[in-house]
N, CA, C and O atoms as CSV, one atom per row, in Angstrom:
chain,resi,resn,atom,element,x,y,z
A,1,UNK,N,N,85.344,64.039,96.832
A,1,UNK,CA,C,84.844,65.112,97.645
A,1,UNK,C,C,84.169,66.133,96.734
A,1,UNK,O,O,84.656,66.305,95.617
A,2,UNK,N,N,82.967,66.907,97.152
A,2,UNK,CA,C,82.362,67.401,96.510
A,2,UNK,C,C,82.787,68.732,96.457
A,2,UNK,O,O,83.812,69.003,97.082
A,3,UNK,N,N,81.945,70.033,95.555
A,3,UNK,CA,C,82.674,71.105,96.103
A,3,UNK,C,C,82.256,71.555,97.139
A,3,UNK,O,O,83.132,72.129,97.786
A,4,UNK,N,N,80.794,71.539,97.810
A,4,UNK,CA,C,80.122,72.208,99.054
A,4,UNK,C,C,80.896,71.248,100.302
A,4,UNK,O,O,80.666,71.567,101.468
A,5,UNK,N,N,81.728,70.181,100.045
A,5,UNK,CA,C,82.427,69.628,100.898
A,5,UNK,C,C,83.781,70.480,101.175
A,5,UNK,O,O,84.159,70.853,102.286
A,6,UNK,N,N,84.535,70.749,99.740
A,6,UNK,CA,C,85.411,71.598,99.751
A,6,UNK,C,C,85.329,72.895,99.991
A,6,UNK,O,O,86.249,73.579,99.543
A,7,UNK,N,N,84.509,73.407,100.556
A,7,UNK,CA,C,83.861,74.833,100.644
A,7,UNK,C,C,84.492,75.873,99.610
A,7,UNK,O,O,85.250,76.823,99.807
A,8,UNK,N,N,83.848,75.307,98.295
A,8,UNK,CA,C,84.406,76.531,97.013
A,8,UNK,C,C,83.310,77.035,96.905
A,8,UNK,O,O,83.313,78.257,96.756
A,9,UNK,N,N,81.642,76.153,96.943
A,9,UNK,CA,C,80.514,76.935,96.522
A,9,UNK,C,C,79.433,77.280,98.155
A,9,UNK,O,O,79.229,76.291,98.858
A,10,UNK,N,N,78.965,78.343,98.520
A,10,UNK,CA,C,78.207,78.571,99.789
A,10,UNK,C,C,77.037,77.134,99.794
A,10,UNK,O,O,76.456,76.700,98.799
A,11,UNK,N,N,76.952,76.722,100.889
A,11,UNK,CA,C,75.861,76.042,101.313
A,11,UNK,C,C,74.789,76.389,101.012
A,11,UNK,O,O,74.289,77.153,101.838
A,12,UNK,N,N,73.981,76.084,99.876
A,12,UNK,CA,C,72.876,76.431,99.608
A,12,UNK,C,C,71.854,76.995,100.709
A,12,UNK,O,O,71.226,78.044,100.565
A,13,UNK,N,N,71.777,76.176,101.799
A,13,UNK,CA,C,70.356,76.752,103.197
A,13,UNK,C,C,71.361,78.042,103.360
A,13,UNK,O,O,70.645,78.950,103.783
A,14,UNK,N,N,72.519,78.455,103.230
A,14,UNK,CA,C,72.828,80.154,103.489
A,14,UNK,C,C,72.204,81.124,102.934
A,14,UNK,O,O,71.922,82.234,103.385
A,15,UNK,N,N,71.965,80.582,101.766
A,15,UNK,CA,C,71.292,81.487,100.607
A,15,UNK,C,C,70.446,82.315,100.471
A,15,UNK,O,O,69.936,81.819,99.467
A,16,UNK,N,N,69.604,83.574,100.741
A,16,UNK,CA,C,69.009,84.064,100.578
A,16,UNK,C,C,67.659,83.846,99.618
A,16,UNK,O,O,67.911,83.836,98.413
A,17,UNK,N,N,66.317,83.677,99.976
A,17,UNK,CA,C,65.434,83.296,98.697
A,17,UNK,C,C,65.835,83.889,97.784
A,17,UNK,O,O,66.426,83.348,96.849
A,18,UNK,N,N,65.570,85.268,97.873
A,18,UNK,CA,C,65.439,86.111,97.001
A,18,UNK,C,C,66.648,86.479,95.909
A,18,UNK,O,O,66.780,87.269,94.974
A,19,UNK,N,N,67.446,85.461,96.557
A,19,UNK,CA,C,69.299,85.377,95.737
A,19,UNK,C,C,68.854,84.481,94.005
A,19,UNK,O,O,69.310,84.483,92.862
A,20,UNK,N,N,67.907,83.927,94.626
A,20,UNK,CA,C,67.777,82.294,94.226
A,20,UNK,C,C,66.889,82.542,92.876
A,20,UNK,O,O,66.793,81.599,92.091
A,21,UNK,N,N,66.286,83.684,92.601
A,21,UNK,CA,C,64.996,83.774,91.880
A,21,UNK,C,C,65.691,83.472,90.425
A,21,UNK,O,O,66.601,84.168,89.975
A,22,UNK,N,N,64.989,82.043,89.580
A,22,UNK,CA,C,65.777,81.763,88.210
A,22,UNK,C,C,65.513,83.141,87.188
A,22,UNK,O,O,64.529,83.879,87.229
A,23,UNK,N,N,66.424,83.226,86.477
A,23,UNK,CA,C,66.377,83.960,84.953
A,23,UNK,C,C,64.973,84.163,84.370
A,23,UNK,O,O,64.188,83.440,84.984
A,24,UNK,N,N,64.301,84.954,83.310
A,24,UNK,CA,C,63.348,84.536,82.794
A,24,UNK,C,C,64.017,84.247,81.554
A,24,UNK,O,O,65.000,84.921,81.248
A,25,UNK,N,N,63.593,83.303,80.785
A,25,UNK,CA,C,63.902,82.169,79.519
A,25,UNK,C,C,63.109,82.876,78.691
A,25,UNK,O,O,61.918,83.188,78.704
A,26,UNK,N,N,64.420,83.145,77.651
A,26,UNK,CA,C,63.541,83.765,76.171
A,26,UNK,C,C,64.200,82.900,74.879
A,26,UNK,O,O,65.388,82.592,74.976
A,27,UNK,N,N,63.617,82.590,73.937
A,27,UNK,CA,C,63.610,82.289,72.725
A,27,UNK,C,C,63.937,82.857,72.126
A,27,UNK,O,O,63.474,83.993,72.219
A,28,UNK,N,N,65.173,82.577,70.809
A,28,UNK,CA,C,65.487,83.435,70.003
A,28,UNK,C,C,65.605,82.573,68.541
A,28,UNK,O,O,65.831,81.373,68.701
A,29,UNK,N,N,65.493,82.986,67.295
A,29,UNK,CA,C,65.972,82.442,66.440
A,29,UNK,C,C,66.849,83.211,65.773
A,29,UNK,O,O,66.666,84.315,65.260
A,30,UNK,N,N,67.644,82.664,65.810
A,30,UNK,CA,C,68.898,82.838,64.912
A,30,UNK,C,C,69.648,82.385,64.468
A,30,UNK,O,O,69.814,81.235,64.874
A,31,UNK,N,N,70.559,82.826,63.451
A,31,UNK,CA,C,70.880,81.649,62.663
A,31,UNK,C,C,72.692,81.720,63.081
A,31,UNK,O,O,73.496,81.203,62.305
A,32,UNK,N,N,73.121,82.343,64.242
A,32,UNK,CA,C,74.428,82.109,65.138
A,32,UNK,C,C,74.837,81.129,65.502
A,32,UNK,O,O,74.036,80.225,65.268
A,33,UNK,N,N,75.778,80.777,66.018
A,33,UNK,CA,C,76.237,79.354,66.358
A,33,UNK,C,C,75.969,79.371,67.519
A,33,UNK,O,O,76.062,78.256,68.033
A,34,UNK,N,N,75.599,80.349,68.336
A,34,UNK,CA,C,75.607,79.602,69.680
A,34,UNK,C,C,74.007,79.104,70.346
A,34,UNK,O,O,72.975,79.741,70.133
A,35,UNK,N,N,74.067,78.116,70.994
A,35,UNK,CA,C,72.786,77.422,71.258
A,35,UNK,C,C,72.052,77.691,72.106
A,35,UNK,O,O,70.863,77.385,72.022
A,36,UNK,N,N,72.620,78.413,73.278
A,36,UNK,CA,C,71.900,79.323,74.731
A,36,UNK,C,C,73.097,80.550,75.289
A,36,UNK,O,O,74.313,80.402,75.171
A,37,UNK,N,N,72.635,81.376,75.712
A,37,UNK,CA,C,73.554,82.234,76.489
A,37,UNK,C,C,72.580,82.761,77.384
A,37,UNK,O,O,71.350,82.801,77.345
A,38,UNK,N,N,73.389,83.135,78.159
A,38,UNK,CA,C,73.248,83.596,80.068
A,38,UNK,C,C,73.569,85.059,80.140
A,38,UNK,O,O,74.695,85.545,80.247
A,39,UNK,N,N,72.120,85.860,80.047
A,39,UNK,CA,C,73.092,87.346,80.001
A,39,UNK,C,C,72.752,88.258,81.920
A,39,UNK,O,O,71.744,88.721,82.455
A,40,UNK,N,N,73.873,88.145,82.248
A,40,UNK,CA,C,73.631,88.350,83.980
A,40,UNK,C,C,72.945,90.069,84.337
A,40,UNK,O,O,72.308,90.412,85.332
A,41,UNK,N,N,73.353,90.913,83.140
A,41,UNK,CA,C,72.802,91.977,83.414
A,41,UNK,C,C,71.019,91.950,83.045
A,41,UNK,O,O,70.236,92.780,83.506
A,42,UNK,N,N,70.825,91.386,82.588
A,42,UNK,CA,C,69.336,91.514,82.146
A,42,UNK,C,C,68.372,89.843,82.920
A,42,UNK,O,O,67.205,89.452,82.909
A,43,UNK,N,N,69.177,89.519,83.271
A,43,UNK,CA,C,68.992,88.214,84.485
A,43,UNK,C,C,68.060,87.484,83.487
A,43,UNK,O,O,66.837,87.533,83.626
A,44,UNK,N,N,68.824,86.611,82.191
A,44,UNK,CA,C,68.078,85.722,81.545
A,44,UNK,C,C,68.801,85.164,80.638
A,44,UNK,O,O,69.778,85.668,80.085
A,45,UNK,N,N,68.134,83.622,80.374
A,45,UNK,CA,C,68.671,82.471,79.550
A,45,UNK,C,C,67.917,82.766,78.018
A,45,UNK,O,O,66.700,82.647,77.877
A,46,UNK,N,N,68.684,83.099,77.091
A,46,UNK,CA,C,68.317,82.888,75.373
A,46,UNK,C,C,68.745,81.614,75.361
A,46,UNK,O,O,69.655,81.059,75.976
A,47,UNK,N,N,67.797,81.146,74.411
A,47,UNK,CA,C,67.763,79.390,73.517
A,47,UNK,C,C,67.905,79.868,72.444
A,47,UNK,O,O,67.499,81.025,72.342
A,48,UNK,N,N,68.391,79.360,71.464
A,48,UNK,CA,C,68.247,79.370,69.928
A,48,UNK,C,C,67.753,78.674,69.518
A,48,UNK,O,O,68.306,77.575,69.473
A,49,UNK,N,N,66.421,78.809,68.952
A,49,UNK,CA,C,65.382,77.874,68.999
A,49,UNK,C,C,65.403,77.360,67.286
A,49,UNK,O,O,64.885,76.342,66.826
A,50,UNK,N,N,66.134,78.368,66.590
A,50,UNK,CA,C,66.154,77.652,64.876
A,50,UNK,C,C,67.306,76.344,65.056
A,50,UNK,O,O,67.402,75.424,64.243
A,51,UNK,N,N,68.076,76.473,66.201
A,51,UNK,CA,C,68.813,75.040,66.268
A,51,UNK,C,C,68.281,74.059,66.300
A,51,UNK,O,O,68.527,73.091,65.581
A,52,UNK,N,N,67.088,74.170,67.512
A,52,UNK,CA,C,66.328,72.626,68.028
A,52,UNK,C,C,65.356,72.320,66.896
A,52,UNK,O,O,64.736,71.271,66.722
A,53,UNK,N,N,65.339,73.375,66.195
A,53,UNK,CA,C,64.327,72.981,64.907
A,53,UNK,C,C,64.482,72.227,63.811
A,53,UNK,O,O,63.647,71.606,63.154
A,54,UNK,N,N,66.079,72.394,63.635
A,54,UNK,CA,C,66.816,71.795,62.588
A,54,UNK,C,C,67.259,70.671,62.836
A,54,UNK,O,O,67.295,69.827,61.940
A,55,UNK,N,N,67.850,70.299,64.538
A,55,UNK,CA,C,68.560,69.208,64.666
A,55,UNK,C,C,67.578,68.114,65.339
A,55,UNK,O,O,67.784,66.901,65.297
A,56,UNK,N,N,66.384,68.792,66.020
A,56,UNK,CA,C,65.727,68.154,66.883
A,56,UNK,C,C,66.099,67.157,67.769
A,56,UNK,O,O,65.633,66.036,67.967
A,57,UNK,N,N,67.200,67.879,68.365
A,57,UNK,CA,C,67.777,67.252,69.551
A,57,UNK,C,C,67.329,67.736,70.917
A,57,UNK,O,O,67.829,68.680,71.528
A,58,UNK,N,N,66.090,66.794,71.412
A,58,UNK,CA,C,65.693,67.178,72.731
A,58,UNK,C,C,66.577,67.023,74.010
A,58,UNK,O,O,65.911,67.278,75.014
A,59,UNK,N,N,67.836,66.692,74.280
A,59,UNK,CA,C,68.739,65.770,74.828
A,59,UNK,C,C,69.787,67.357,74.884
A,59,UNK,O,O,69.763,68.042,75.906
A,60,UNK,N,N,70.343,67.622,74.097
A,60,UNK,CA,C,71.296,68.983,73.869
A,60,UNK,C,C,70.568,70.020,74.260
A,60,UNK,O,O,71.105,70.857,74.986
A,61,UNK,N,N,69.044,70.195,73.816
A,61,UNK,CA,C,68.403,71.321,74.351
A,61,UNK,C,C,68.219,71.605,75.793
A,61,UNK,O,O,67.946,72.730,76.211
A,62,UNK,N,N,68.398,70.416,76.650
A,62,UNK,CA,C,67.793,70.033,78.118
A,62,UNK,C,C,69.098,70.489,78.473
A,62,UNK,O,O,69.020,71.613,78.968
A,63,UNK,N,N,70.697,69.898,78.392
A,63,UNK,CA,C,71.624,70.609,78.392
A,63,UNK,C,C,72.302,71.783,78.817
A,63,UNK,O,O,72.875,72.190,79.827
A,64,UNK,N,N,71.860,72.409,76.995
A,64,UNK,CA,C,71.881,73.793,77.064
A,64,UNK,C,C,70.981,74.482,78.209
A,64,UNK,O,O,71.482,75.377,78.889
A,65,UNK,N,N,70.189,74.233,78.337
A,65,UNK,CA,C,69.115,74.992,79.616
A,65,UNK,C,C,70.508,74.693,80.783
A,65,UNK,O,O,71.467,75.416,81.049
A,66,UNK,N,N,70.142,73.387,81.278
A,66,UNK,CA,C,70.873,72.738,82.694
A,66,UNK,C,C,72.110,74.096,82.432
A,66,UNK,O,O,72.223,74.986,83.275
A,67,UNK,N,N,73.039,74.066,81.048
A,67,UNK,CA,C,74.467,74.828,81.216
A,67,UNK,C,C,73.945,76.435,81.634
A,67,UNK,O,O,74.471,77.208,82.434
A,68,UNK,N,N,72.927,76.598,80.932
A,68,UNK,CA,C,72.698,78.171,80.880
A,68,UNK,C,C,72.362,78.450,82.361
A,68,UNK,O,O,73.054,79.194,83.056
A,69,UNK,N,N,71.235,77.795,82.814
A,69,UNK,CA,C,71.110,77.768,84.279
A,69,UNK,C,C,72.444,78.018,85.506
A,69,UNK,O,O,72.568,78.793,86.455
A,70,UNK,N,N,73.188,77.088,85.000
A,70,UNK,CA,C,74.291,76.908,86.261
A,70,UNK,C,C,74.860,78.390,85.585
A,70,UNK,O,O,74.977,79.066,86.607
A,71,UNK,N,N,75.139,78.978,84.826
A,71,UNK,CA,C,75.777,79.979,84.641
A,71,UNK,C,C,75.201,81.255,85.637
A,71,UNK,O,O,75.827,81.880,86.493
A,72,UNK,N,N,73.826,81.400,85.217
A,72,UNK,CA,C,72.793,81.881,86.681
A,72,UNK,C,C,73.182,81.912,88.109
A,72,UNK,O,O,73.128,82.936,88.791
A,73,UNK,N,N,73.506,80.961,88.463
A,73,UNK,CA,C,73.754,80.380,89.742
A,73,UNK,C,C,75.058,80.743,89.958
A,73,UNK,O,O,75.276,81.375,90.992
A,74,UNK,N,N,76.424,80.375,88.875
A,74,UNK,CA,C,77.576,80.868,89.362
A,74,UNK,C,C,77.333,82.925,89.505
A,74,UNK,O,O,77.915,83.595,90.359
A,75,UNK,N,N,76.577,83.382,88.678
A,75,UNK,CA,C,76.394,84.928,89.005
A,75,UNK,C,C,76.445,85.498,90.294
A,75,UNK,O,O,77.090,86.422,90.789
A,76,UNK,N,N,75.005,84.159,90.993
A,76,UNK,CA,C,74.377,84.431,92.076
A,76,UNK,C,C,75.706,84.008,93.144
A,76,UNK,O,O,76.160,84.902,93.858
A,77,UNK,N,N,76.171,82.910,93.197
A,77,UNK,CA,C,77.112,82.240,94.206
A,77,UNK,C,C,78.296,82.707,94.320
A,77,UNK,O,O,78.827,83.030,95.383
A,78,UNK,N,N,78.818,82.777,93.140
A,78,UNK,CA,C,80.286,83.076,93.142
A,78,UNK,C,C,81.067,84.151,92.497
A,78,UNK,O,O,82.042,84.042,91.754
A,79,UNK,N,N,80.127,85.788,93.150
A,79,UNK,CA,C,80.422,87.018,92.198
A,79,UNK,C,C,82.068,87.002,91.763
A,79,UNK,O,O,82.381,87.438,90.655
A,80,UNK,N,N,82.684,86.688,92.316
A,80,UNK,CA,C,84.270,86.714,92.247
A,80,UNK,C,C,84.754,85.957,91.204
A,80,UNK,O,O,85.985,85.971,91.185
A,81,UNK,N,N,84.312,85.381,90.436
A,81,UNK,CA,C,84.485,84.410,89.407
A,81,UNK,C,C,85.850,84.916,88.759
A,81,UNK,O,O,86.540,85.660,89.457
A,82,UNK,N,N,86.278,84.592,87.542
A,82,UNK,CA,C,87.415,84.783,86.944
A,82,UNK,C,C,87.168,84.338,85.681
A,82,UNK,O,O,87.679,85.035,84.804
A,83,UNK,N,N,86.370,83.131,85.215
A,83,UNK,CA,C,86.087,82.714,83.760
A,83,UNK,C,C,84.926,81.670,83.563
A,83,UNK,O,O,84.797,80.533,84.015
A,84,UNK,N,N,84.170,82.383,82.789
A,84,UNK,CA,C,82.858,81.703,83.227
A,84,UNK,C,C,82.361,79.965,83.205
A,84,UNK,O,O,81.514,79.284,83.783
A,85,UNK,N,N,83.554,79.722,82.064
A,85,UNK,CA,C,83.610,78.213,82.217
A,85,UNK,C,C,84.547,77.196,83.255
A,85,UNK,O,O,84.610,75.967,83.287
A,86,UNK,N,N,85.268,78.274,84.113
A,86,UNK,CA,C,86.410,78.017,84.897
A,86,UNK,C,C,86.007,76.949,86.109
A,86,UNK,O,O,85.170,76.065,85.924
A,87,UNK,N,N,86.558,77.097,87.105
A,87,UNK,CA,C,86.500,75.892,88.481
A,87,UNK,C,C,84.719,76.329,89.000
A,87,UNK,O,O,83.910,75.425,88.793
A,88,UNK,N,N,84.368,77.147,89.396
A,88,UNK,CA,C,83.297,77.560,89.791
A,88,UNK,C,C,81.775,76.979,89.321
A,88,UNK,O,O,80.829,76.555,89.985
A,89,UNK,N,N,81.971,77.149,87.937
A,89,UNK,CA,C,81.029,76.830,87.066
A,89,UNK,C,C,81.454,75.525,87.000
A,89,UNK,O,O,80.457,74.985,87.479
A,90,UNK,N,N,82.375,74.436,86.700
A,90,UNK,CA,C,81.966,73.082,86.467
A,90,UNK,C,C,81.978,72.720,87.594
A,90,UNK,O,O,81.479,71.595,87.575
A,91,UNK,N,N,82.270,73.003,88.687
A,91,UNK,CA,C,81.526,72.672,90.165
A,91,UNK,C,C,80.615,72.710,90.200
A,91,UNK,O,O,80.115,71.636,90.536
A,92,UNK,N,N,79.718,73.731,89.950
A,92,UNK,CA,C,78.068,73.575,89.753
A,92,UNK,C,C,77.646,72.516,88.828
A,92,UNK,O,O,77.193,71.449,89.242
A,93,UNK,N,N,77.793,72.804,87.523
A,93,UNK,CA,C,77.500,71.584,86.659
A,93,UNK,C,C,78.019,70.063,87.243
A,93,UNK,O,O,77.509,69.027,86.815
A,94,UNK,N,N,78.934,70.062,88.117
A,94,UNK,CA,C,79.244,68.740,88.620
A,94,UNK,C,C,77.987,68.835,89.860
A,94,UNK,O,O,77.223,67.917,90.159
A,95,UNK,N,N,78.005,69.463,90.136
A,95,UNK,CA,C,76.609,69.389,91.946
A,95,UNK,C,C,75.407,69.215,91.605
A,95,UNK,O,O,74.498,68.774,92.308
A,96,UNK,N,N,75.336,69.814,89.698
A,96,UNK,CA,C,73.834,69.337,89.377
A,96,UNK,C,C,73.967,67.707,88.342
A,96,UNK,O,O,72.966,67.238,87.800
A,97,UNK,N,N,74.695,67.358,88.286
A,97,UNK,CA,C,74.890,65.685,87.638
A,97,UNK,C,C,75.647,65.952,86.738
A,97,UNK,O,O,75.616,64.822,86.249
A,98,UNK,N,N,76.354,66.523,86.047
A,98,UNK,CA,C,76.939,66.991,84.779
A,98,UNK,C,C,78.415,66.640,84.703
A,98,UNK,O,O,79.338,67.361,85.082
A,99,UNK,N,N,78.508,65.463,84.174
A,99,UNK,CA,C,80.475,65.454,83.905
A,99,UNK,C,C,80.763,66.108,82.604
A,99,UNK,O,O,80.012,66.804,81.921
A,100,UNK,N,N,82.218,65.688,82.351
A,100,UNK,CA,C,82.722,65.913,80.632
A,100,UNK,C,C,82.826,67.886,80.923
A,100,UNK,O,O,82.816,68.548,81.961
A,101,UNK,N,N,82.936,68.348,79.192
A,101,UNK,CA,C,83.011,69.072,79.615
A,101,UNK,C,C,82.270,70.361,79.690
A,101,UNK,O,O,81.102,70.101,79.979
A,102,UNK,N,N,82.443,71.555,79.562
A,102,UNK,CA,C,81.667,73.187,80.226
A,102,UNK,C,C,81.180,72.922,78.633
A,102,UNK,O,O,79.981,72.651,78.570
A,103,UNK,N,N,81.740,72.942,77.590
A,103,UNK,CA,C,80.957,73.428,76.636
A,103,UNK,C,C,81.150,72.533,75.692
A,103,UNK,O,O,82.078,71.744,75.873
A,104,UNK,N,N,80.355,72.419,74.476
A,104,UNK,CA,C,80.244,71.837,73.656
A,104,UNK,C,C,80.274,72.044,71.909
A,104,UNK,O,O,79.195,72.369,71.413
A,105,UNK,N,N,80.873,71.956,71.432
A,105,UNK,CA,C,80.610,72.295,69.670
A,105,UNK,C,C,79.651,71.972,69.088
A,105,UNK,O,O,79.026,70.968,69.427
A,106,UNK,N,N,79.279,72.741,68.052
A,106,UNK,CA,C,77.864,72.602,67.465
A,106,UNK,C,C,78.081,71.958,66.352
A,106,UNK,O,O,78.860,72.294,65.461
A,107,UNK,N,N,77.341,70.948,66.389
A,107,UNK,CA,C,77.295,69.920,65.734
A,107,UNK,C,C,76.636,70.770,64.111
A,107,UNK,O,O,76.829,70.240,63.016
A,108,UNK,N,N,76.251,71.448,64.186
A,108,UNK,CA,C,75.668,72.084,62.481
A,108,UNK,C,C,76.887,72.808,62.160
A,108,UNK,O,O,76.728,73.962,61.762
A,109,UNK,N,N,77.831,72.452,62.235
A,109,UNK,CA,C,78.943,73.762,61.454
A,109,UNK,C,C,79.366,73.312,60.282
A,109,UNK,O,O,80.484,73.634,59.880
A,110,UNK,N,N,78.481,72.436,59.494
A,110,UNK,CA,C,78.676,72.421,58.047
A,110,UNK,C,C,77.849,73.430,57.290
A,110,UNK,O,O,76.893,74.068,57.731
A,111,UNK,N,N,78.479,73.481,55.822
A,111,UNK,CA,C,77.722,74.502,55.328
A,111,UNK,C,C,76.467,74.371,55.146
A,111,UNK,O,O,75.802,75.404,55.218
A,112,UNK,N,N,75.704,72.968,54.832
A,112,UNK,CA,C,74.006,72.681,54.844
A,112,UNK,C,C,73.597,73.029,56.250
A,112,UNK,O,O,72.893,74.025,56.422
A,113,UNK,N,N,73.994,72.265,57.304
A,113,UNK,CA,C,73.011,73.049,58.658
A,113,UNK,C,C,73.138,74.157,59.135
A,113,UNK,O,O,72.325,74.592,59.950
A,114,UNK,N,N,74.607,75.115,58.559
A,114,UNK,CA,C,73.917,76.391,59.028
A,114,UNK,C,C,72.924,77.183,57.845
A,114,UNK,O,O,72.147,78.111,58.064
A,115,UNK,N,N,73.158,76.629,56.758
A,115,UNK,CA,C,71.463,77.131,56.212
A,115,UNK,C,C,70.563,76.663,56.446
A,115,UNK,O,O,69.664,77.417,56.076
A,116,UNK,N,N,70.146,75.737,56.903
A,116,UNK,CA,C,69.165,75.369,57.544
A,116,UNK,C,C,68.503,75.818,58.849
A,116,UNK,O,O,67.303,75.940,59.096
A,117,UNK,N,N,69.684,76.056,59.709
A,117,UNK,CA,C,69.357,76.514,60.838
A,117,UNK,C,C,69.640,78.194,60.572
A,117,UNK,O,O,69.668,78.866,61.603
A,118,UNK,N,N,69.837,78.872,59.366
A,118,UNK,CA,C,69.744,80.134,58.964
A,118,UNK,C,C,68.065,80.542,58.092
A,118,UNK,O,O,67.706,81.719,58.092
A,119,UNK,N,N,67.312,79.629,57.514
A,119,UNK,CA,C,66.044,79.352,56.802
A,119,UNK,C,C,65.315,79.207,58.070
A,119,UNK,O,O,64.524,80.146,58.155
A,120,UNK,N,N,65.243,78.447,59.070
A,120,UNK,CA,C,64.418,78.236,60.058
A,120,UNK,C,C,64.148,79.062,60.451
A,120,UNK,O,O,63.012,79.523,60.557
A,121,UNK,N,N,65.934,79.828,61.048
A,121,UNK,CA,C,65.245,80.871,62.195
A,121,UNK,C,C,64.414,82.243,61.144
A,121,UNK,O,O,63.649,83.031,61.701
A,122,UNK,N,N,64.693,82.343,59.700
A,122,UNK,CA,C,64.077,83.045,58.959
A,122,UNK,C,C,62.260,82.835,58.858
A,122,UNK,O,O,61.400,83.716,58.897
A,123,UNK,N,N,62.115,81.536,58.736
A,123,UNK,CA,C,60.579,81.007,58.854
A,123,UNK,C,C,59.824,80.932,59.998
A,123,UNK,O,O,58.597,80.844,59.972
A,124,UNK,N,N,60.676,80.971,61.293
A,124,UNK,CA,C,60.162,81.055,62.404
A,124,UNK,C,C,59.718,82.560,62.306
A,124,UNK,O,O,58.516,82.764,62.131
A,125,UNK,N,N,60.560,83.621,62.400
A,125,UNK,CA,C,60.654,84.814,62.462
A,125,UNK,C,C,59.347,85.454,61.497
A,125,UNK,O,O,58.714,86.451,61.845
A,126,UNK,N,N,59.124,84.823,60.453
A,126,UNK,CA,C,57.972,84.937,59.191
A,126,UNK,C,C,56.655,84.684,60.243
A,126,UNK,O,O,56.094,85.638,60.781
A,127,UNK,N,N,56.199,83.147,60.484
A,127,UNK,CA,C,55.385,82.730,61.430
A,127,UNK,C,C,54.687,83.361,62.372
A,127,UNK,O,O,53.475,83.260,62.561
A,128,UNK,N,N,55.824,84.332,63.250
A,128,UNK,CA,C,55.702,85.137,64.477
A,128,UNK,C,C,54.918,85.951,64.194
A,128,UNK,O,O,54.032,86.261,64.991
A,129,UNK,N,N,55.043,86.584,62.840
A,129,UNK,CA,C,54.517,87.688,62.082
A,129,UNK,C,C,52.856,87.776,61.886
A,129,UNK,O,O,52.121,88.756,61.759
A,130,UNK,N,N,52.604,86.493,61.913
A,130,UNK,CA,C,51.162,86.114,61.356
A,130,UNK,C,C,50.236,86.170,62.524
A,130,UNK,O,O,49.040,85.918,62.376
């Protein structure tokens, strides 16, 4: 049974358009561990773009969007939340195809890829400049 079967998440046709309007998506480089975040007051998805540079994983990046997204959506759906990776949110990630689990470890947490992915987001940041 799904969750819009279980009535945990509203029936999408309830929805208001204007509920619905996605995040705007910004780019960041940095050389942090984390790979996207969802910030609800400023209604937008950061990428960490010195990650995908280093690991060139198009597959994790698509992901990270899909995770950052549903985080969006639990804002919009389910103000009452309690924890952002909690029942709510992997209900969504389950309604949009997504098993396993809410989050994932970053595969660069050795000491070479986070200089690498610390040099990138430095050379990206150089680049921008020009």
């Amino acid at each position: 049974m799904g969750a819009l079967e279980l009535g945990l998440l509203p029936n999408p046709a309830s929805i208001p358009a204007n509920k619905l309007i996605p995040p705007s998506l910004d780019c960041h480089y940095t050389k942090t561990q984390y790979l996207g975040r969802f910030h609800a007051r400023e209604w937008k998805v950061e990428i960490n773009l010195a990650y995908y540079v280093v690991m060139q994983d198009k597959e994790q990046l698509d992901d990270t969007i899909a995770h950052e997204l549903a985080h969006s959506l639990q804002w919009k759906l389910c103000p009452q939340f309690k924890d952002w990776h909690g029942k709510e949110f992997r209900q969504i990630m389950a309604a949009i195809g997504y098993k396993g689990r809410a989050t994932v470890s970053t595969p660069y947490r050795t000491k070479d890829k986070v200089a690498a992915v610390a040099k990138a987001a430095k050379d990206i940041q150089l680049l921008s400049l020009l």
